[in-house]
N, C-alpha and C positions, 0 to 999 in steps of 0.2 A: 690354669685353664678354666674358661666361667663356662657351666654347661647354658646351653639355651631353655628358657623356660619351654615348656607344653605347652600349644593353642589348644583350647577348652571351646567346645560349640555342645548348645542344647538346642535341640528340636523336640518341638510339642506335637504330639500326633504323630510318629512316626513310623507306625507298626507296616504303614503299607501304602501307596501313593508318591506320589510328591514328596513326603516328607523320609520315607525310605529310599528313594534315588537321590535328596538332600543328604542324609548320613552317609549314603553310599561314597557321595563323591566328596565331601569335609574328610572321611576318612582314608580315602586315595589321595589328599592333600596334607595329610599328615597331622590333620586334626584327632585331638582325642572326641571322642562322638560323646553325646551321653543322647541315648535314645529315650527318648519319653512318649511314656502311654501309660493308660487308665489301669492295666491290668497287667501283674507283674509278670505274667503264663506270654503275654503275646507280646511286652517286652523281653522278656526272655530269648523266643525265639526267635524275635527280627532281630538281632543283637547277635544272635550266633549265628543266622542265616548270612548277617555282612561280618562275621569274623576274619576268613580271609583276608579282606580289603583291607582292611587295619583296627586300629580300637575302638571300637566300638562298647560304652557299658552300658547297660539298662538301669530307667530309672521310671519307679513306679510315679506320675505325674497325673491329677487330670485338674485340667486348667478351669472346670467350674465348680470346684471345689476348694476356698480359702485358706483350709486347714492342708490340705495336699500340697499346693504350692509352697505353704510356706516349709513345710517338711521338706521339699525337695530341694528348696532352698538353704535350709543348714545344712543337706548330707553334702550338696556341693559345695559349700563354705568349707565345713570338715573335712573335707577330702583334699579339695583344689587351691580354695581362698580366694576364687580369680573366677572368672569366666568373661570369655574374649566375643563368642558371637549367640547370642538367643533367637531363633527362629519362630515364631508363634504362629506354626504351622496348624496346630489343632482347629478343627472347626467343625459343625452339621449345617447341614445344607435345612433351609426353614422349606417347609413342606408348599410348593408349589401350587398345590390345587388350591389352599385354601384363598379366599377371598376375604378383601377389606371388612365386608361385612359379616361374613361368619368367620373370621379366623379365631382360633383357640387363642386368648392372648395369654389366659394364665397358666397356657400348656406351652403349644407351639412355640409360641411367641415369644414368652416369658425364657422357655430353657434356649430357643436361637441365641439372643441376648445375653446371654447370662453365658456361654459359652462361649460364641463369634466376639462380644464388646468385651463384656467384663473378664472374660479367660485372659485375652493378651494384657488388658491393660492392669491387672493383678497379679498377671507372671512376670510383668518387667516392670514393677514396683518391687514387687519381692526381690530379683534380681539385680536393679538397679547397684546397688551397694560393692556385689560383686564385678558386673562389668565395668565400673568406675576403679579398679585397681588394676584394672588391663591398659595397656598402653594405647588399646585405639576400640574399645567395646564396640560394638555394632548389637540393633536388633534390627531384626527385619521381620515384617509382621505379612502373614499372608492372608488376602483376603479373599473371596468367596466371591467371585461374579461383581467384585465393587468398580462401580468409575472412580469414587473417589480415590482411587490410590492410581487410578493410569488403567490403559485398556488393557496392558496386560495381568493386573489385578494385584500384582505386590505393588508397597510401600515399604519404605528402608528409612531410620531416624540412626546420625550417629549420636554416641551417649562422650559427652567430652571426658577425658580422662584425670584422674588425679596426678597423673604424673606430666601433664599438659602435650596431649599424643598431639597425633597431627591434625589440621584443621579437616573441618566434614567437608569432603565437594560436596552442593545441590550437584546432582546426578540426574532428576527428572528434566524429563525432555521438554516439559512445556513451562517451566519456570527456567530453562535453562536459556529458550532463544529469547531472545529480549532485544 
């Protein structure tokens, strides 16, 4: 008898929001969770806050910091070998009041960026490797008030697999009607 592999899902930013009702419900679908945040105290407890629901593990992650991802990325190599869905939920909201011409760029500005661009697209570099040994990897990246992803504000990329999973549907609405 061949047991079934574990689906694997990480989410970035999870302690509370969006990215907590995402755990919630990956792990009412039978996903193993791996929750990620900055601070292993409030991974901890949103981790055991959704225990019930199902598995759920905490993982110390913060997506604007290079040396963090990539640590997060061998403990789930070491552990799993695999990961099926990455969520790049983490983000800060860039401070509203400021203006074009007095905005902080080498504050404000500098850590938006470096969090909202460079967090997701360094977390799924790192993890690339990993969801390339899943049969159908997915990220899906959440954005912050963007049009560029749809007015609902996600964007979804499938990653093709090494074992040749199945083909990606385009899924957006406005490259869809044609």
């Amino acid at each position: 008898m061949q047991h079934a592999r574990v689906r694997v899902a990480l989410v970035t930013g999870a302690n509370r929001g969006i990215g907590f009702e995402v755990c919630r419900q990956l792990a009412a679908a039978g996903f193993v969770v791996l929750l990620t945040v900055r601070e292993a105290t409030k991974a901890q407890a949103a981790a055991e806050a959704l225990s019930s629901v199902g598995r759920v593990e905490p993982l110390v992650l913060d997506v604007a910091n290079a040396d963090s991802i990539a640590k997060a990325a061998e403990e789930v190599a070491s552990q799993y070998n695999c990961l099926d869905v990455l969520i790049n939920n983490a983000g800060i909201h860039y401070d509203t009041w400021e203006k074009v011409e007095d905005a902080d760029i080498e504050g404000t500005v500098t850590e938006a960026i470096r969090t909202n661009l460079l967090g997701p697209w360094r977390t799924s570099k790192a993890f690339l490797p990993l969801l390339r040994r899943s049969r159908a990897g997915r990220i899906v990246n959440g954005v912050i008030r963007s049009r560029l992803a749809g007015e609902d504000g996600w964007g979804s990329a499938c990653v093709p697999s090494d074992e040749g999973g199945p083909e990606c549907p385009d899924t957006h609405p406005r490259r869809r009607a044609s």
